[in-house]
N, C-alpha and C positions, 0 to 999 in steps of 0.2 A: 394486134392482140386477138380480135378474133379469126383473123385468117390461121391464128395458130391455134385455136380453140375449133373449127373445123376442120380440120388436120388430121385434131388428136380425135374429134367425134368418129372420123372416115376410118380412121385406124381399129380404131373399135368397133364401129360396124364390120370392117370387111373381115374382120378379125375373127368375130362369130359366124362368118358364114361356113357352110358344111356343118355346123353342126347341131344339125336337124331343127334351126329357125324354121318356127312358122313361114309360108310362104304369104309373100303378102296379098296372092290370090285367092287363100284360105280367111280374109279379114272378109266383112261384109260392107262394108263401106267403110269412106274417108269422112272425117267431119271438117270442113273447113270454117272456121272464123269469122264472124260479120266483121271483123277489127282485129288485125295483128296490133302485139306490142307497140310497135314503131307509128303506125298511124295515130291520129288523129282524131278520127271521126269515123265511124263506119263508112266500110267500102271506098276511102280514102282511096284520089285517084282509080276509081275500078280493079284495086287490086283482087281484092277478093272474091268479083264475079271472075275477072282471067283465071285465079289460079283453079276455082270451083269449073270453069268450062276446061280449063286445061288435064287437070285431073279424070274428069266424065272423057276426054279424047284419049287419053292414053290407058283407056278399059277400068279405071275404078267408080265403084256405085258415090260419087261425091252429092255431100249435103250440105246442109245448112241446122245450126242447132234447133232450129224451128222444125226442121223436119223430122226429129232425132225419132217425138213422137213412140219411146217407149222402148224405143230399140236397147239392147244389151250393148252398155257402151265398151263394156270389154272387148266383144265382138266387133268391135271399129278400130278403123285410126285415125291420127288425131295430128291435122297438119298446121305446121307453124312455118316461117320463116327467118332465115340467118341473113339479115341487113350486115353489111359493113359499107358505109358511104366515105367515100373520102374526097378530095379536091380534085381527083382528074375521074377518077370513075365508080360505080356503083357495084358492089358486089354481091348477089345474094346466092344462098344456098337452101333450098328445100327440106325438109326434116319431117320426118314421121316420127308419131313416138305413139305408145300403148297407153291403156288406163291409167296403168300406173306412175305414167310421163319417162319412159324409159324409152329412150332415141332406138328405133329398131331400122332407120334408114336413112339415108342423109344423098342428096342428089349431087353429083359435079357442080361446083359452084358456075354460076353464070354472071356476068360481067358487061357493063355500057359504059360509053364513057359519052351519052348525052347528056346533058346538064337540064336539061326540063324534066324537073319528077316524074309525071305520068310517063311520058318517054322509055325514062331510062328503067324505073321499075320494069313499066311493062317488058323491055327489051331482055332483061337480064334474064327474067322469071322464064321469058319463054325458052330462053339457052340453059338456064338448071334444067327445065322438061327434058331437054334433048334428053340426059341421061336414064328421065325415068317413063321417058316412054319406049327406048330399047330395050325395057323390063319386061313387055310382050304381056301385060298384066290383064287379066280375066277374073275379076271378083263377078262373083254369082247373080240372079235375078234378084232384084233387092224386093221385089213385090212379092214373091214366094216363100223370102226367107224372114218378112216382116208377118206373112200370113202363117209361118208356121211359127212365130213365136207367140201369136193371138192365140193358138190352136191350144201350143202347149202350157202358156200360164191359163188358162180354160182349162186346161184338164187338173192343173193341179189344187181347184176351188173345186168343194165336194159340196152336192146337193144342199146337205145340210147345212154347209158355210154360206150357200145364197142364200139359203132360204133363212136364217137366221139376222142376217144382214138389213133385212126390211123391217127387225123387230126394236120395241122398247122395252125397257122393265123398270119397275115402280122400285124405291129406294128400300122398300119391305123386303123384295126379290134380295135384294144387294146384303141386306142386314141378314137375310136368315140364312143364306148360304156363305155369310164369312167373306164376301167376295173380297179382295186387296184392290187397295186405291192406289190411286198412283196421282203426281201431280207435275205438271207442264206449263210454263206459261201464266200460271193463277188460274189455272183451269183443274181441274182432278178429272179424275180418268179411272175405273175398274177395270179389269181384268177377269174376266168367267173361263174357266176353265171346262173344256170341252172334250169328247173324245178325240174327234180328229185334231186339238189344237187349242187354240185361245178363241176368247171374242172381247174383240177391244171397246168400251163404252165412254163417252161423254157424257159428264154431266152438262146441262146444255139447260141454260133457263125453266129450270126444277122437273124437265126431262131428263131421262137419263139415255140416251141415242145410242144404237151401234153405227158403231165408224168404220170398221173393219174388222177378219178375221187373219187369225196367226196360224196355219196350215203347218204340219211336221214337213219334214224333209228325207231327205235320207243321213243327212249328216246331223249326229247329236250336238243340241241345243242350238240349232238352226233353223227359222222358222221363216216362207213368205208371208208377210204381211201385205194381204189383198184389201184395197179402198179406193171407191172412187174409179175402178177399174184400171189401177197400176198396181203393181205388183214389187216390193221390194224386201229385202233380206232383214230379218230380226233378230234378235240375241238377246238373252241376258246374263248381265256384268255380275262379278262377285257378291256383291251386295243385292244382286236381285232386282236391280233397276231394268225395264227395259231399253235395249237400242235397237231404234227403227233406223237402216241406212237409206239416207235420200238424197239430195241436190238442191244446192243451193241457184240463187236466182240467175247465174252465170253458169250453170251448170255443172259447177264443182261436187264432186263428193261431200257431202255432208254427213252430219247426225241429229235425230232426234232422241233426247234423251228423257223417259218418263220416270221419274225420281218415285221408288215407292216409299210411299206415306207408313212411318211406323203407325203399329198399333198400339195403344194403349191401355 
């Protein structure tokens, strides 16, 4: 069954090609898995330091999610493995896919027919390579394009957003200017509105702290949300709640969602 559900993957990849895919020399890195699906345990059998050196062999910046360290995960891809094991041999096939987990590449399956796990993993994995390192692939300096994305979420925090950032205000501040609360967790949370954007505050043991600032964009009702020195996308839903998009502890896409508090 899966030999026929990589088949129909190959079919559709090769299908989209010419017309005008991303190359996957235009990705800035691969992200590889401490733990595929099928394993066990991290880096079961050293699967996933071979496939992280074999990937860095055949010209792409490959990582580890520890490394990610901020990077634009759209801007990567994101490799997994196609296991099919059966009684005489091992079959796996290689799979790239985008953020949005959409397979934009699938390697020649590779094939062992040794019966010691580490073995035959290792064997098979290294014959799917064959195919994708005939790709001749050259993803970019990944230290220049990680420096220029420090550069540019730097550029998009405005003086006044730092400098606002190191501030408190007293709950008087909060009452005289109407500010809107918002509530998270059993915590509450204000909202100041600013020229260049928002400034997001905690109430924090009968401080009232800034957490971060909501920077405009170019696209309407789209805001970064700068904290901590990460940088991610903001919005608000119909009802005016805000949504901070984040990642969850496996590195999933996530949401924070700050419910605002009517008034009364």
């Amino acid at each position: 069954m899966k030999q026929i559900v990589v088949a129909l993957l190959l079919f559709i990849n090769f299908s989209f090609n010419g017309f005008g895919q991303k190359s996957l020399s235009d990705y800035a890195y691969v992200l590889v898995p401490q733990q595929f699906e099928f394993q066990k345990g991290v880096d079961q059998y050293q699967v996933n330091t071979l496939v992280r050196h074999l990937f860095k062999e055949a010209g792409f910046n490959s990582i580890y999610e520890v490394e990610l360290k901020g990077l634009p995960r759209c801007e990567g891809l994101f490799a997994d493995l196609i296991v099919d094991s059966g009684f005489i041999s091992t079959t796996i096939t290689v799979a790239l896919k985008d953020c949005n987990n959409n397979v934009i590449y699938l390697s020649q399956p590779g094939s062992s027919k040794e019966k010691e796990y580490k073995l035959g993993y290792h064997e098979a994995i290294r014959r799917a390579f064959r195919s994708i390192e005939a790709l001749g692939i050259k993803q970019g300096d990944l230290d220049a394009y990680r420096e220029s994305v420090d550069k540019r979420d730097a550029a998009l925090v405005s003086p006044q957003a730092i400098l606002v950032k190191q501030q408190t205000i007293s709950e008087n501040q909060i009452k005289a200017n109407s500010t809107p609360a918002y509530s998270r967790n059993g915590l509450i949370y204000y909202l100041e509105a600013r020229d260049e954007g928002y400034v997001l505050y905690e109430k924090r043991q009968g401080q009232i702290v800034n957490i971060g600032t909501l920077s405009k964009t170019s696209r309407a009702g789209i805001y970064l949300f700068n904290s901590d020195g990460k940088s991610m996308l903001a919005s608000f839903d119909d009802d005016n709640n805000l949504i901070i998009d984040t990642e969850d502890n496996e590195g999933k896409p996530s949401q924070n969602v700050f419910v605002k508090v009517k008034q009364e």
